[in-house]
PLY file of the C-alpha trace (Angstrom):
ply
format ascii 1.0
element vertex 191
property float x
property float y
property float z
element edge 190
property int vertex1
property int vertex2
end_header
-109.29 122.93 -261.35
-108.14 120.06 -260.03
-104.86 119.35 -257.81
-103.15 117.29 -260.65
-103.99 119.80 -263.88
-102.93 122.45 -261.15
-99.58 120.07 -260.51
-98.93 120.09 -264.38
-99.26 123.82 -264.37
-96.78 124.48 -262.20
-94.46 122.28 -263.81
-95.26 123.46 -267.21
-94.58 126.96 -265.79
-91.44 126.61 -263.78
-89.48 124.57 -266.75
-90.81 127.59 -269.18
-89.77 129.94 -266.47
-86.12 128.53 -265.96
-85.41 128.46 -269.45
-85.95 132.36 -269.45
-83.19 132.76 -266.60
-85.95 133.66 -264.06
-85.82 131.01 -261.69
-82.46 129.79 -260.70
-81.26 126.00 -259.71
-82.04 126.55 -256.24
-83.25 129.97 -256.14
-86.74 131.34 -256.77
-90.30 130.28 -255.73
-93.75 129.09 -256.80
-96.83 128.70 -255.25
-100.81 128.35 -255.25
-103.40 128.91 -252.66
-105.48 125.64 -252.40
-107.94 126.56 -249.78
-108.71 129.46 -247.44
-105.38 128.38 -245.18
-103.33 126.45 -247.43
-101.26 126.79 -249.98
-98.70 124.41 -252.14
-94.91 125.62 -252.29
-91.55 124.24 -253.68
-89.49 122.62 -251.29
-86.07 124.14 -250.31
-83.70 122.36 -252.97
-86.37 122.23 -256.04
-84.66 122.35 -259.44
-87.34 124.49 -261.31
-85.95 122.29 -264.90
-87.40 119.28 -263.15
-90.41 120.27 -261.00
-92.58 117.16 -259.69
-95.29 116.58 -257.23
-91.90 115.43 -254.59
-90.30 119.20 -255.19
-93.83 120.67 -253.55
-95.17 120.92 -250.36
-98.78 122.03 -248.52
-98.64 124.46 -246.04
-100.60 125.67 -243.45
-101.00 129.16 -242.09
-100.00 127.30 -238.52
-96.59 126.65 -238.61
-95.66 122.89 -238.65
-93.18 120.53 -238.89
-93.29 121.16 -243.03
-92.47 124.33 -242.84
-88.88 122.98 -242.51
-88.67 121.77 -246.03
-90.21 124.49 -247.63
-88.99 127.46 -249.53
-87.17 129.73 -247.51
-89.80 132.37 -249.38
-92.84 130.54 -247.43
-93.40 133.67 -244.78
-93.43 135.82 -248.15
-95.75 133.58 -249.73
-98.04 133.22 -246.82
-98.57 137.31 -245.77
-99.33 137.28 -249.50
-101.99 135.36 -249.62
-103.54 136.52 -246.04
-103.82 140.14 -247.86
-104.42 139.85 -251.07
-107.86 138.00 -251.89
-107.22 137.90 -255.31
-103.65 136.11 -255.06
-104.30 132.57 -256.23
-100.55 132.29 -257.66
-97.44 134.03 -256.41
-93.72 133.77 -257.81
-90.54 135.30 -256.66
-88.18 135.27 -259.63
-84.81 136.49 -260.57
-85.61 137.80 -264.46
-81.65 138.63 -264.83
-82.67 141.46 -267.06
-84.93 143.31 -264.58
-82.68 142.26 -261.47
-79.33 144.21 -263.55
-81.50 147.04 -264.49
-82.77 147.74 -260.67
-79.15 148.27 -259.64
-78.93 151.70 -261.28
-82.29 152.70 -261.38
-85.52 154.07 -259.43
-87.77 153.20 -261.83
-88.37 151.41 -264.80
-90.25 153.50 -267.72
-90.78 151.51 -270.41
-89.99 152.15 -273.89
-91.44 149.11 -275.69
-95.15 149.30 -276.95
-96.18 146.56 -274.80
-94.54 147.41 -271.53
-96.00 151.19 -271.78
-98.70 150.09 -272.28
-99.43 147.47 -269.61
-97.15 149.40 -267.20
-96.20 152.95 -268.14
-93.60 153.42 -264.64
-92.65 151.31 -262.10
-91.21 152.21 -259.00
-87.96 149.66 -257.79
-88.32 149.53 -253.87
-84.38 149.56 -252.28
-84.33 146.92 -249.78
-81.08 148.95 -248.30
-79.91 145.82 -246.41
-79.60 142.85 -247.24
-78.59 141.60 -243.86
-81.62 140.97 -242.44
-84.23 141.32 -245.19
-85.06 137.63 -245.27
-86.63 138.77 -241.82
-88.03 142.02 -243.00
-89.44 140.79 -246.70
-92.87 139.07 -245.55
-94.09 142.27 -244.15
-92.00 144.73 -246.38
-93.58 143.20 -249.18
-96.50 143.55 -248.65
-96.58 146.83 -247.44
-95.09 147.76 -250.72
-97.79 145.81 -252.76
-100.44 147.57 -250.30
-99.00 150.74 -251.26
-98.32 150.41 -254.90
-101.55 148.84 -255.82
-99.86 146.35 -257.86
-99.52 142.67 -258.07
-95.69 142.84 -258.70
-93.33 144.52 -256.59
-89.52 144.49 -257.74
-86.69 144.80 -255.14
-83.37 146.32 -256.20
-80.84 143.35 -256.53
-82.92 140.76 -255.44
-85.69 140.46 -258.04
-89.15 140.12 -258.21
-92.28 139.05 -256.44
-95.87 138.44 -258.26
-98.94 137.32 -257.60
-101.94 136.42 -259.82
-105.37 135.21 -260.30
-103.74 132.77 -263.08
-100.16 130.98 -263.80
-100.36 132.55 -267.80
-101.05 136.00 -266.22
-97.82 135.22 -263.81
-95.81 134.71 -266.35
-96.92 137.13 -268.85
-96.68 139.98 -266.24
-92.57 138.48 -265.13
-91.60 138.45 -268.97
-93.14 141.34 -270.02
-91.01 143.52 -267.72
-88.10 141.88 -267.90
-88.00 142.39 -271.96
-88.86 146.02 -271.11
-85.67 146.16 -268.84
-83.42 143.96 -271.77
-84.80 146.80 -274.55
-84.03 149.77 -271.86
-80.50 148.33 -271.90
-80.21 147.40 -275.34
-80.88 150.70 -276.23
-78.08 152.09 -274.16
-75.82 150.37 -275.59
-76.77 151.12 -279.20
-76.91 154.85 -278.31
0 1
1 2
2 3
3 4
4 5
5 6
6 7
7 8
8 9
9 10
10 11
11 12
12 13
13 14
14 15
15 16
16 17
17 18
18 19
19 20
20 21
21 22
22 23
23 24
24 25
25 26
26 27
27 28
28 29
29 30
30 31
31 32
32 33
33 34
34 35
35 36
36 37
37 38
38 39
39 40
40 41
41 42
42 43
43 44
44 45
45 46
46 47
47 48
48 49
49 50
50 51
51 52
52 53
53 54
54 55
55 56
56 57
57 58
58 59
59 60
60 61
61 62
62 63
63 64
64 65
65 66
66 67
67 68
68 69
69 70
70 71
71 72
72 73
73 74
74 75
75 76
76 77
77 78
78 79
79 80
80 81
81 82
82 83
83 84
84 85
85 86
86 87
87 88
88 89
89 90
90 91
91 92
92 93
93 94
94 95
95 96
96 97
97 98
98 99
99 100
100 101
101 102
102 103
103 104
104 105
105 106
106 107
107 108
108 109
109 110
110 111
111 112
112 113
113 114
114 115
115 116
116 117
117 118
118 119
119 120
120 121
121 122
122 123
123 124
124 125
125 126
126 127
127 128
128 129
129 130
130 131
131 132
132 133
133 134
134 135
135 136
136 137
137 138
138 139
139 140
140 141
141 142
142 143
143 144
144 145
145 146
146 147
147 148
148 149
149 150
150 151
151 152
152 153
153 154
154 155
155 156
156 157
157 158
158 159
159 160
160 161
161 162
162 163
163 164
164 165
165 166
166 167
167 168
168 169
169 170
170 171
171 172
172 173
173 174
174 175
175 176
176 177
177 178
178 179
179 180
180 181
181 182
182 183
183 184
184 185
185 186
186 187
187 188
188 189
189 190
């Protein structure tokens, strides 16, 4: 695949992804590995509605002067795709349904068909503080992904971070829990 069809994916993706409520004006991330040290990123101030080739930036695994215009969610990115071969695409997204369900709850059991099936239980890590987690999350993270065995992990009140050998599989994966979260609640209120 080619840098522009992987350009149009991403755009595709994040426009599809902020009309679901998972990536905020300013806030979220998107990213691809293009080589063995380098991977694409939004910039800092991307509007995921309006995505373009200007909103991204390549990255190297030495720290540059880019680096200053990237996502603040570049370190995150980056430890990601040092340990995890199979990460071609990560996220971090705020699905609002999954990100109000984590702040009452250890886990997430589905009760839908499709998000027992795919995921049966997931565990919610608790970040505790959020005082200095932008300094703890790149390792955190993935010591939590490590651990879990999973390409997801979602953080209590924050939201959640994914990787993925493909952008469909991404976003599957992202709405798929968050609708399990929306029918957990759904049916608490209708109890």
């Amino acid at each position: 695949m080619d840098l522009q069809n992987i350009l149009e994916d991403i755009e595709k993706l994040s426009l599809t992804m902020f009309r679901k409520g998972f990536f905020g004006v300013f806030h979220g991330s998107i990213s691809t590995k293009i080589g063995i040290n380098k991977f694409l990123i939004n910039k800092k101030n991307a509007v995921f509605d309006k995505l373009t080739r200007n909103d991204m930036i390549l990255l190297y695994d030495k720290k540059d002067y880019r680096w200053n215009e990237a996502s603040i969610d570049s370190d995150i990115h980056l430890n990601i795709y040092k340990n995890f071969f199979d990460a071609k695409f990560i996220a971090f997204a705020m699905p609002p349904n999954t990100v109000s369900y984590s702040l009452s709850h250890d886990f997430i059991i589905p009760k839908d068909y499709f998000g027992y099936e795919k995921f049966k239980k997931i565990k919610i890590y608790d970040p505790k503080n959020f005082d200095d987690w932008y300094e703890r999350a790149p390792s955190e993270i993935c010591k939590n992904l490590l651990n879990s065995k999973t390409n997801f992990l979602i953080i209590r009140g924050y939201g959640v971070v994914i990787y993925a050998r493909t952008f469909s599989n991404l976003a599957k994966d992202i709405a798929l829990i968050d609708n399990s979260c929306k029918i957990l609640q759904l049916n608490q209120i209708y109890k």
